[in-house]
C-alpha positions in Angstrom: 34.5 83.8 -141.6 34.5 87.7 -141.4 37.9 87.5 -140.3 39.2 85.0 -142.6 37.4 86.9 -145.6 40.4 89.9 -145.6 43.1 87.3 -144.9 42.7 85.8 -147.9 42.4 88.7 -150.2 45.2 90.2 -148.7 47.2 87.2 -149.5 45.7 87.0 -153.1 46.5 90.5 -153.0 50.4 89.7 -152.1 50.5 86.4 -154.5 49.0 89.2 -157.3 51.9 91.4 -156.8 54.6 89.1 -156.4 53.8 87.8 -159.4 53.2 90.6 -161.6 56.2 91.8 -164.1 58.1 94.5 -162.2 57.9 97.8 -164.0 60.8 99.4 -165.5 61.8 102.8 -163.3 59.9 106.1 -164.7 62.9 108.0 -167.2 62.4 111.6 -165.8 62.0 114.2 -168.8 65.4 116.0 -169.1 66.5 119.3 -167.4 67.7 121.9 -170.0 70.8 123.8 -169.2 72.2 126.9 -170.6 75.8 126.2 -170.9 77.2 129.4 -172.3 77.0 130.7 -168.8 79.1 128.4 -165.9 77.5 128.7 -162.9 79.2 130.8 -159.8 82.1 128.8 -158.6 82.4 126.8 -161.5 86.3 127.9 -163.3 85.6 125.7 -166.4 83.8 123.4 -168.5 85.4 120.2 -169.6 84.0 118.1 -172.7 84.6 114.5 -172.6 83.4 112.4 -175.8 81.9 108.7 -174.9 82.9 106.5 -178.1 82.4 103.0 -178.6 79.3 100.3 -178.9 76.5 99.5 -176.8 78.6 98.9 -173.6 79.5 102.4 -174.2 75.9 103.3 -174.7 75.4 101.3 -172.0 72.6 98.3 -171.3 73.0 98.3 -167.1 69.2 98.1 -165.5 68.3 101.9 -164.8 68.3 103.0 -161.2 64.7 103.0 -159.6 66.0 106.6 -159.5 68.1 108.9 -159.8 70.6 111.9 -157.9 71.6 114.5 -160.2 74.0 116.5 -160.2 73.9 119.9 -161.9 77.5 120.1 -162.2 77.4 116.9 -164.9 75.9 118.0 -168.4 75.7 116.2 -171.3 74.9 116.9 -175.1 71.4 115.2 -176.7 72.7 112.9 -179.5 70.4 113.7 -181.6 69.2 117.5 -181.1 72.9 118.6 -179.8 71.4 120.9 -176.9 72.5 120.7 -173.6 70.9 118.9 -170.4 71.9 117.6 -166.7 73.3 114.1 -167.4 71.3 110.9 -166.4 70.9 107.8 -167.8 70.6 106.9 -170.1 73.1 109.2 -171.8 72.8 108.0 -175.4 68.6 108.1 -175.4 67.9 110.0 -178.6 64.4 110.4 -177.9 61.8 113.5 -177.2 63.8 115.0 -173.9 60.5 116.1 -172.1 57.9 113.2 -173.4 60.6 110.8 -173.0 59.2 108.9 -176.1 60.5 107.7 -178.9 64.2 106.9 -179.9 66.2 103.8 -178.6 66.3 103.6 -174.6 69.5 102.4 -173.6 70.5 101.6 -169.8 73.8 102.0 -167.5 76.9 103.2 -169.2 80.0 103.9 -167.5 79.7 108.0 -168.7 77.9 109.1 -165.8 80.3 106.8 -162.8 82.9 108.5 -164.7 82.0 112.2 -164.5 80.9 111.7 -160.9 84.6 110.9 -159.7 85.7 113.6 -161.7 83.6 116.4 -159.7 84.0 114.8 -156.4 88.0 115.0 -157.5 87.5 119.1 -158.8 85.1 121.2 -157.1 85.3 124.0 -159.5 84.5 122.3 -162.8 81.7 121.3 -164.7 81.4 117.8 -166.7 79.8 117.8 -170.6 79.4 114.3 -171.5 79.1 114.3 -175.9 77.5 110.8 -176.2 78.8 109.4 -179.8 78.9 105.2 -179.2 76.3 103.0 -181.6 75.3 99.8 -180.3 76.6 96.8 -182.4 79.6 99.1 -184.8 82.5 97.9 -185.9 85.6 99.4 -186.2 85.1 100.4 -189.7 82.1 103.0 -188.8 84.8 105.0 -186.8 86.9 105.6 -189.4 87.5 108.7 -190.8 85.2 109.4 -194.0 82.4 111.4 -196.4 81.5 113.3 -193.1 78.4 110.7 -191.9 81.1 108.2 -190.5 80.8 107.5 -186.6 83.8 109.4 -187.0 83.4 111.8 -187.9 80.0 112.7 -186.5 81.7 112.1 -183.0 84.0 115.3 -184.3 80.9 117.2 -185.5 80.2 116.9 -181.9 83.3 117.7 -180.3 83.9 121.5 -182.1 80.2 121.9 -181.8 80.4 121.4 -177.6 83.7 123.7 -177.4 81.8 126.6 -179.8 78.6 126.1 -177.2 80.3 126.7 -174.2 81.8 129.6 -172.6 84.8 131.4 -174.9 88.7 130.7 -173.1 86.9 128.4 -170.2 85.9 125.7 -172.7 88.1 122.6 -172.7 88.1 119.2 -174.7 89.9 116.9 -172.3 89.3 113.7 -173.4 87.9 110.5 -175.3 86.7 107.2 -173.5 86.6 104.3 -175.5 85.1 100.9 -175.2 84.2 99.0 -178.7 85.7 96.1 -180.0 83.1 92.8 -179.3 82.0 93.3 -182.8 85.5 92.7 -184.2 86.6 89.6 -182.0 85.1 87.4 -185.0 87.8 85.2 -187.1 87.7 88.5 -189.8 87.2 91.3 -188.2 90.2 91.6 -185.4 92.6 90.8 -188.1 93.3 95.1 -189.3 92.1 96.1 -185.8 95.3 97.7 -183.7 96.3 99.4 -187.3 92.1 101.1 -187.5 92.3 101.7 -183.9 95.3 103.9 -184.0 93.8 105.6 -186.7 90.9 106.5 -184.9 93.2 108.2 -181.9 95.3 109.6 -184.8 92.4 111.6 -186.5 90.7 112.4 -183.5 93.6 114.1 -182.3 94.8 115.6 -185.4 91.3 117.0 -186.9 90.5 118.9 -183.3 94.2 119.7 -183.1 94.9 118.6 -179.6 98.4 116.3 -180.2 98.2 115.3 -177.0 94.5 114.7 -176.0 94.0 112.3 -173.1 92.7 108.9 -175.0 91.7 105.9 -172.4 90.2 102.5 -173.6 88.6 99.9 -171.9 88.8 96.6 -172.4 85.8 94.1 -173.4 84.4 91.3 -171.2 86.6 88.6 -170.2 83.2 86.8 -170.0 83.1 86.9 -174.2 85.0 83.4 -173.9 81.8 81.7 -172.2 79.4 83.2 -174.9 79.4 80.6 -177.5 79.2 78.0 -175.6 76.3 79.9 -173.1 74.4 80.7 -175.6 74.7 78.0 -178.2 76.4 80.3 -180.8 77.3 77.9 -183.6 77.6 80.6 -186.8 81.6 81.2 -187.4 80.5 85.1 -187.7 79.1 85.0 -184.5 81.8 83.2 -182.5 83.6 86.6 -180.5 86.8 84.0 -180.4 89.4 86.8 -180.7 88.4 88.7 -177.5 91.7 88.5 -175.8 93.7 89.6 -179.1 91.7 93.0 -179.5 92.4 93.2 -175.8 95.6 92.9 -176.0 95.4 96.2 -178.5 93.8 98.0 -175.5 96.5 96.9 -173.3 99.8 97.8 -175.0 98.0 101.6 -176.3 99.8 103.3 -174.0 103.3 101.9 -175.7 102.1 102.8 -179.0 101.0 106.3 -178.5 101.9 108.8 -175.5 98.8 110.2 -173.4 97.2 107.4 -173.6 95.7 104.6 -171.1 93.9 101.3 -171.2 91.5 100.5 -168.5 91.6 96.4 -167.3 88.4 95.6 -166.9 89.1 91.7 -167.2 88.8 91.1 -163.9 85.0 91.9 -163.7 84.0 88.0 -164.8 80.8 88.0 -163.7 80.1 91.7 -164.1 77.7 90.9 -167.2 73.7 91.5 -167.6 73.4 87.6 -168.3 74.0 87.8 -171.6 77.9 87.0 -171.5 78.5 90.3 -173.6 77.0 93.2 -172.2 78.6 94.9 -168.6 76.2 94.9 -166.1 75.6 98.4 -164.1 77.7 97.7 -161.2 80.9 96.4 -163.6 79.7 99.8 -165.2 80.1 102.1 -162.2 83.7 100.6 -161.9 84.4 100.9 -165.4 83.4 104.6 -165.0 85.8 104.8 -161.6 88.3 103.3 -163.7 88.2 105.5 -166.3 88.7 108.5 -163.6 91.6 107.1 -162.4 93.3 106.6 -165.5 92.5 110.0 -166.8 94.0 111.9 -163.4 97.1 109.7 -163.8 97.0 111.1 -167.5 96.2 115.1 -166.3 97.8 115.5 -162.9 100.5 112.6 -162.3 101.4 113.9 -158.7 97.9 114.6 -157.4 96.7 111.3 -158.3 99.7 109.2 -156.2 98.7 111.1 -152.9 
């Protein structure tokens, strides 16, 4: 009996565990950087803005934890100071308590910034989270100064007036919205308010020929009504493919431009037929790299 005794509480022990809720990974409190300075080594510091909805934001399961790298900085959405990027990027929260805000998961920001320093040893990355989960097409239009729009501008010449003078470079927008306008309405005026939003962009930070690179949405969209029992007309993403399609023939409609084709990734989703999981949203970020190198330096990025 004195033997068995431990046996058995160790296995009620292990049965406990097993079935206990796992815990969500601890969100370290951010690392403050001082980004008027680059650190020795570093030539330059190129700004990126991250626009879109919540696959933007991203909603990939966190990392149990996480590498960082001080070479990859990104801008607090909601206090506009600087920090060394992890996810998630979009948290608008208190950056030491961690508390507060909306906690968002695995965006493809982060993947994408980490190809870019393995690719340029002498740069440093500033991520300038803009995406809202859930907006449509019409938040990122140009307006009274509080559009999606035009806060994602706000952000932009804020970032280049932060960092080092002559050293300080906007070199991009990533994009990836458009689930919210696959409805029977909303996809109709889409390719002519998408083109705006490159338009703008590049005209009000006067950079004609800023690099501009979409993604497209899930392929999986198609199973969601039908998954999930989605009966509501409003709520039936049925025009997936035609936004896509938008994505996909950008780079005929406007030069310095690229799409990346995420369709492939069918079962890259969190369950939820709409959302990329984090390993779709590593590749996206990859991806994204790839298409912006072709963009920046055509010859390097054949070798």
């Amino acid at each position: 009996m004195k033997h068995i005794l431990p046996l058995v509480t160790a296995l009620l022990l292990a049965l406990h565990a097993a079935a206990a809720p796992a815990q969500p990974p601890v969100i370290p409190a951010l690392q403050p950087v001082d980004i008027t300075k680059l650190p020795q080594g570093i030539k330059r510091l190129d700004l990126f803005l991250l626009m879109g909805q919540s696959n933007m934001q991203g909603t990939g399961k966190l990392p149990a934890e996480q590498t960082l790298n001080p070479r990859i900085v990104m801008m607090h959405i909601k206090n506009h100071l600087w920090y060394v990027a992890q996810h998630p990027l979009h948290f608008n929260g208190d950056p030491v308590t961690m508390q507060g805000g909306q906690e968002r998961g695995v965006g493809p920001g982060l993947a994408f910034a980490e190809a870019i320093v393995a690719r340029e040893p002498d740069v440093m990355v500033g991520l300038i989270p803009c995406a809202l989960g859930g907006s449509k097409i019409s938040m990122w239009q140009k307006g009274n100064g509080k559009s999606l729009y035009d806060l994602a501008t706000q952000r932009a010449r804020l970032a280049l007036e932060q960092g080092p003078a002559g050293v300080t470079r906007l070199r991009g927008a990533l994009w990836l919205q458009g689930e919210s306008n696959s409805t029977e309405t909303g996809f109709r005026m889409y390719e002519e308010n998408f083109l705006k939003v490159v338009d703008n962009l590049r005209a009000d930070l006067r950079q004609p020929e800023l690099p501009f690179i979409a993604c497209t949405i899930g392929s999986f969209i198609a199973e969601k009504s039908v998954k999930r029992h989605v009966t509501k007309p409003e709520d039936q993403w049925n025009h997936w493919s035609d936004i896509n399609d938008v994505f996909l023939k950008l780079p005929s409609m406007r030069a310095h431009t690229a799409c990346v084709d995420a369709r492939d990734l069918k079962d890259g989703h969190i369950g939820d037929y709409v959302h990329y999981n984090s390993e779709a949203q590593a590749m996206i970020g990859q991806r994204f790299t790839e298409k912006y190198l072709q963009l920046t330096q055509p010859t390097e990025s054949k070798k």
